[in-house]
N, C-alpha and C positions, 0 to 999 in steps of 0.2 A: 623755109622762112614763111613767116604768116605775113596775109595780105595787109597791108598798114592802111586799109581802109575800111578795113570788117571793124565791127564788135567786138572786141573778145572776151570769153563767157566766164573768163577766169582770171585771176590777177596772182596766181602763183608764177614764181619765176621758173625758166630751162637750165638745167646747170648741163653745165659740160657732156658731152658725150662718155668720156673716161669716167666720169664722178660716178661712189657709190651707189647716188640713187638711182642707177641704171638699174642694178641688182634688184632683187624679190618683186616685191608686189607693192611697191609705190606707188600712187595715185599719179594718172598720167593726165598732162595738159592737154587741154580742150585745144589751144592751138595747134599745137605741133605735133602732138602724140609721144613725145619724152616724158619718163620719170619727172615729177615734180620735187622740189625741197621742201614741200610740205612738213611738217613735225608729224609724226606719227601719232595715231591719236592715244591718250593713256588707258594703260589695262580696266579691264571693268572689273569692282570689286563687288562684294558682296552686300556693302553699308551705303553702295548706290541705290539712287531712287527709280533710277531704268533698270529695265530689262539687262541680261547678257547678251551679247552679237548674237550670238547662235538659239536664243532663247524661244520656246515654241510652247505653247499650253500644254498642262502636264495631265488636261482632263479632254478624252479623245471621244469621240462619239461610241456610247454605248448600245448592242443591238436590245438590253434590257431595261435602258433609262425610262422614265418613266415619262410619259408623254400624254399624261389629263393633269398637267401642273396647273394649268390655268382653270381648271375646272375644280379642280380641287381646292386652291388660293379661294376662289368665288361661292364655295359653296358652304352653308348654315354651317356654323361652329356646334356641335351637341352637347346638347346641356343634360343635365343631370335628371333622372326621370324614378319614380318609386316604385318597385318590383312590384307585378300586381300578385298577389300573395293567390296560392291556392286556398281548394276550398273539399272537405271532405263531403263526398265518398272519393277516395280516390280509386282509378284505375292504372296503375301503374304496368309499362309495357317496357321491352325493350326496344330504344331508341333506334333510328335509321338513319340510312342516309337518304335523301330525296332532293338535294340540290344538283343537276345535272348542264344547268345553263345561263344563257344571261338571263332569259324571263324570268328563271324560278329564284335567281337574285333579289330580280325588284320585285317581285312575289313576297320573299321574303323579309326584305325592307321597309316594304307597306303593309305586312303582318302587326299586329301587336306586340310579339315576343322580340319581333325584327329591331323595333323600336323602341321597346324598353330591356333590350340585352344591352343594345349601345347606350342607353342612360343610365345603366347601371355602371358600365366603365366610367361614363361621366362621373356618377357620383362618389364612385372608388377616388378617383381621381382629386375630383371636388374634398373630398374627404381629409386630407393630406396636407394640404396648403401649408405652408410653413411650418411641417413638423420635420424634424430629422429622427432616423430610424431608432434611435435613444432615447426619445423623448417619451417621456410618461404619458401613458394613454389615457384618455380624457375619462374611461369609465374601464374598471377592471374587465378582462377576458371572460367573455361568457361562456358557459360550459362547451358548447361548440365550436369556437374558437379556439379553446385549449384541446379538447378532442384531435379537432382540423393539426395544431403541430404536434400533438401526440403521432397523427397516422405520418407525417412527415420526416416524424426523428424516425420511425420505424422501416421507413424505405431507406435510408441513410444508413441503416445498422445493416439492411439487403449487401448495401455498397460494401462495407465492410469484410461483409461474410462470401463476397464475388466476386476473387480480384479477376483483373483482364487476364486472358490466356495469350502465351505466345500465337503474334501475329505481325505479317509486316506490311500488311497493306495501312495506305495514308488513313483512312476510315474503316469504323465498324467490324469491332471488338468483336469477336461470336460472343464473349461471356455477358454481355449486354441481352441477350435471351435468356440466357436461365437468370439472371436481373430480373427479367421481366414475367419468368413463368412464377416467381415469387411471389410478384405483386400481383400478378391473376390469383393466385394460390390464396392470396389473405384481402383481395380487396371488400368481399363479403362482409368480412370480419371485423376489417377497420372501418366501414359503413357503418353496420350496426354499431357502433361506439358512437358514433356523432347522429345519430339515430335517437340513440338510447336518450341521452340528454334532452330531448325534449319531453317524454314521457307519456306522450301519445300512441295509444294504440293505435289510431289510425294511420301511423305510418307505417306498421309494419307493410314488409314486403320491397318497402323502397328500394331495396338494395338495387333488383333490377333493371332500375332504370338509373340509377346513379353511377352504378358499377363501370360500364360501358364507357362514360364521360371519364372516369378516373385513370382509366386502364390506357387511356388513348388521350391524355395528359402529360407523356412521358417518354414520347416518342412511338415510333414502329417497329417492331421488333423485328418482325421480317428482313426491313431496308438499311434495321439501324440507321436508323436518321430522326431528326428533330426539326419542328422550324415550327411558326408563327400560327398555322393550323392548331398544330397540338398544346400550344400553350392558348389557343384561344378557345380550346375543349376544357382545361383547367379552367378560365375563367366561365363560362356555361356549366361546369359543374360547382362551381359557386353560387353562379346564379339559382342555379335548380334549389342549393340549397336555401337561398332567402327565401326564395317562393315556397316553400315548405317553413316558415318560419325560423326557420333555424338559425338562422344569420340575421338581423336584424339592422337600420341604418345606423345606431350608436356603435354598433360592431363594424363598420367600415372603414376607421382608422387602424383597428388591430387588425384585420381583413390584409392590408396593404404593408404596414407595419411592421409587422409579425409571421403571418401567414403565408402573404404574397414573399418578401423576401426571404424566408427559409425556405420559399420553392424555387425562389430561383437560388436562391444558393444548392440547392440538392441538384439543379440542371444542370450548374456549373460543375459541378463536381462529376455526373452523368457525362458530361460531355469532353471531359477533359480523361476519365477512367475508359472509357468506351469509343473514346475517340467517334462517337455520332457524327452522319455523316448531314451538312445542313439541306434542309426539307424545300428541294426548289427556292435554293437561293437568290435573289437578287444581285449578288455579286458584289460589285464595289457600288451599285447604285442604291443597297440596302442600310439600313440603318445600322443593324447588326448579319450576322449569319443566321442567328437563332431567334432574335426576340426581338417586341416592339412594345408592350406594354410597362416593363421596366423605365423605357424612355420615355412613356406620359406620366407615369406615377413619380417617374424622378425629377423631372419641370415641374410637376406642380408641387413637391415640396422645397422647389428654391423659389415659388412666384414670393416677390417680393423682401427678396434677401437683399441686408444693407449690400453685401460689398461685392458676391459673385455673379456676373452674368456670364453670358453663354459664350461668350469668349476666354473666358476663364480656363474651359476645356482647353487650351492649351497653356496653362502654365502647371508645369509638373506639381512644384509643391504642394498647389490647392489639391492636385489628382491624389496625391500621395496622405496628403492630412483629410480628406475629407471624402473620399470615395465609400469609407464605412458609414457615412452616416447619409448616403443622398444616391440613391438607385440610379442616376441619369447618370453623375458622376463616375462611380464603378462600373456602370457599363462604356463607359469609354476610355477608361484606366485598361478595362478585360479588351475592350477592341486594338488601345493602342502594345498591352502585349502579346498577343497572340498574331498581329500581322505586321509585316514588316514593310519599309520603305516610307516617305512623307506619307502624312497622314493625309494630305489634303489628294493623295493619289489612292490612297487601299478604301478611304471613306470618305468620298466628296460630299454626299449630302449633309454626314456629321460637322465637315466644315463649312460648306453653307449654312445650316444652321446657327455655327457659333456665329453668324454675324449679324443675327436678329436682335435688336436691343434689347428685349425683354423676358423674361421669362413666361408671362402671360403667354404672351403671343407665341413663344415657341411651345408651350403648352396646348392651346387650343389647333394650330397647324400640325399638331399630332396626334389633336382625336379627329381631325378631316381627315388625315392621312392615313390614320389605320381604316377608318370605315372604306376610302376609296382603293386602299393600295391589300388591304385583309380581307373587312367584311364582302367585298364588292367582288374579289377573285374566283372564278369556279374554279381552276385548280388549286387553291385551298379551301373554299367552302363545299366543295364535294364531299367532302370529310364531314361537314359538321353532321351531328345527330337531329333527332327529333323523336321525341315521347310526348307523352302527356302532360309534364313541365314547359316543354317549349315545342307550341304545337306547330305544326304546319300547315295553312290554310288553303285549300284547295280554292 
């Protein structure tokens, strides 16, 4: 019996010794230590506003998370900058690799080509704004342009002519190499074609150094693998080609439009036939397995859409009706089928992003984010080239 001069900390009553709530796991009185007749408390549903009992974060400390957030949030949004155009004689060479470190990073950062490769994604990007993939281009394909998806339907026809061989590993198809001894076999060729259409002698020879950036655009053959390097060899082999004239800024909507998404459509198709395997992934802390610039090209052709913002990514219909017309969109349609479980566990930063109000803002946080989490990497920019298009400054 409790002291009838204490406190007591509790106002539930003791029922009988015999009584059921002797049984289970009853909450027991702070005086006496009996079962209480407390009412049980009711099951947790799903349409509740708390947590479940057992409920614990479904997002665990990762060893590959990314950890310059706050440097990155704080640091200059890039803006769009004008290819500085070559200039004949040229000496054209084949490209290297010469990034080895962090110094030769910011080396190449505070380069000029450092600085107007990343304003040219700007202006790719800038380029875009409100159009969806069907929408009429503000000025017909310029011969290079149509060239550019001429060479694209032709690696496509490669696909075709090379299906995968029996294999049972999770990744990396062997027939993904002779794929690729194809495209060594005719990159010369399909060069010269986007070459030819300017109609300058002075660029014969380019092939050289263009070759290189294309060939290694499309993955490794060796590792069979794909990832964010080699699609940013793709984009430096666009650039080489503005700076040659060839691509000019009214050609940057068709660039993106047209050119950029039949390349990733022929990835998707590479990667899904050849099962590539991803190119030092980020894991669930990456945007995709493979790609990053789909996801700036695709915010910026929603900035300022009456009705979808970046939460939208989760309602299926919009995924379902509008992922052909809007790259951000289908890459999150292709992320949510290809991996399984809540989305907010295989791709946490795709759902932190859907909770930024804007499409601007999620747009310009992913040209910070490619320059710090891409441009900035040595193990991906060890890969990038240098020729005489994009020089490296000693």
């Amino acid at each position: 019996m409790s002291n009838p001069d204490s406190n007591p900390t509790t106002t539930t009553s003791c029922p009988p010794p015999g009584s059921a709530a002797h049984a289970g796991h009853a909450p027991l009185c702070l005086s006496c230590g009996a079962p209480t007749t407390e009412p049980p408390l009711p099951p947790w549903s799903a349409s509740s506003d708390s947590p479940p009992p057992a409920y614990r974060p479904i997002r665990m400390p990762a060893i590959n998370a990314p950890t310059n957030t706050a440097a990155i949030v704080l640091s200059p949004v890039p803006h769009p900058l004008p290819v500085p155009p070559a200039s004949p004689p040229f000496a054209f060479q084949v490209p290297a690799k010469r990034i080895t470190s962090p110094d030769d990073i910011a080396r190449f950062h505070a380069s000029l080509h450092g600085r107007h490769f990343l304003g040219f994604i700007a202006a790719l990007s800038s380029s875009v704004h409100g159009h969806k993939l069907s929408d009429p281009l503000p000025s017909p394909p310029s011969p290079a342009v149509s060239a550019l998806l001429d060479l694209i339907s032709a690696l496509s026809a490669f696909v075709a002519s090379t299906p995968p061989l029996p294999h049972n590993s999770r990744y990396g198809n062997p027939a993904f190499r002779l794929w690729h001894e194809k495209i060594s076999e005719s990159a010369n060729q399909l060069i010269a074609t986007i070459i030819a259409t300017a109609g300058s002698p002075n660029l014969a020879g380019a092939e050289v150094e263009l070759a290189p950036y294309l060939l290694d655009s499309f993955g490794n053959a060796t590792r069979i693998d794909y990832g964010t390097g080699h699609e940013t060899n793709f984009a430096a082999f666009l650039y080489c080609l503005a700076r040659l004239g060839l691509i000019t800024e009214p050609d940057y909507p068709a660039v993106v439009l047209r050119v950029f998404a039949a390349y990733l459509n022929l990835m998707r198709t590479l990667q899904n036939t050849y099962l590539l395997e991803p190119a030092g992934s980020h894991g669930v802390w990456g945007l995709d397995d493979y790609h990053f610039l789909p996801f700036i090209f695709g915010a910026a052709q929603l900035i300022d859409h009456k009705y979808m913002k970046p939460k939208s990514i989760h309602n299926p219909d919009i995924l379902e009706n509008f992922s052909k017309e809007y790259m951000y969109l289908a890459c999150v349609a292709y992320v949510k089928k290809v991996k399984k479980g809540p989305f907010a566990e295989h791709s946490p930063m795709l759902d932190d992003i859907s909770g930024v109000p804007h499409w601007k803002k999620v747009n310009s946080g992913l040209l910070k984010m490619y320059k710090a989490e891409v441009l900035e990497k040595v193990p991906i920019m060890q890969h990038f080239l240098f020729g005489s298009l994009i020089k490296w400054e000693d």
